[in-house]
N, C-alpha and C positions, 0 to 999 in steps of 0.2 A: 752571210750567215755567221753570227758571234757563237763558238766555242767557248766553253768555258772549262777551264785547266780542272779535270776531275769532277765537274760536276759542281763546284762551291766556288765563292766567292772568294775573289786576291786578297789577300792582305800582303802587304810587305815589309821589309826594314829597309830601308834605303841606307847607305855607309858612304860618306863623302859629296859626293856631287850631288848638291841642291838641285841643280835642272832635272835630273831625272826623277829626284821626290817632285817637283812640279807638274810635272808630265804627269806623272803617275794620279796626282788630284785631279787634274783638269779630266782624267780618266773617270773621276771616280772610286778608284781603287782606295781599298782602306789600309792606309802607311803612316810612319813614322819617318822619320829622319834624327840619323843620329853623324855629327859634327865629326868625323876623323879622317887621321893621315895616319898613314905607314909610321912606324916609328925611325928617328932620325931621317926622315923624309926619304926614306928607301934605301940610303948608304948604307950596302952592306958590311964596310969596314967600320964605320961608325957604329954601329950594331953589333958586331960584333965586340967589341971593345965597351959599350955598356951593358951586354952579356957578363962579360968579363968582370964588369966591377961590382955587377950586381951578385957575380959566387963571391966574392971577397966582405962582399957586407955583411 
């Protein structure tokens, strides 16, 4: 038996991992994919340090 979340159809945004916008088509479901990563690929010391130069600018 298919439920569906509230009664309407999925849309989605998909953030980073292609595979899961893939799934997500071969579903059916109606998505987007949008290309990202964590900034400075999650270092949080690196981050904080372009925090940091970004108050200075």
């Amino acid at each position: 038996m298919e439920q569906k979340l509230f009664g309407n159809s999925l849309s989605v945004i998909n953030l980073g991992l292609p595979s899961f916008f893939d799934d997500l088509k071969r579903q059916g479901a109606s998505c987007v994919h949008v290309d990202w990563t964590p900034p400075a690929g999650g270092d949080v010391r690196l981050i904080e340090i372009l925090d940091r130069l970004e108050e200075l600018g």
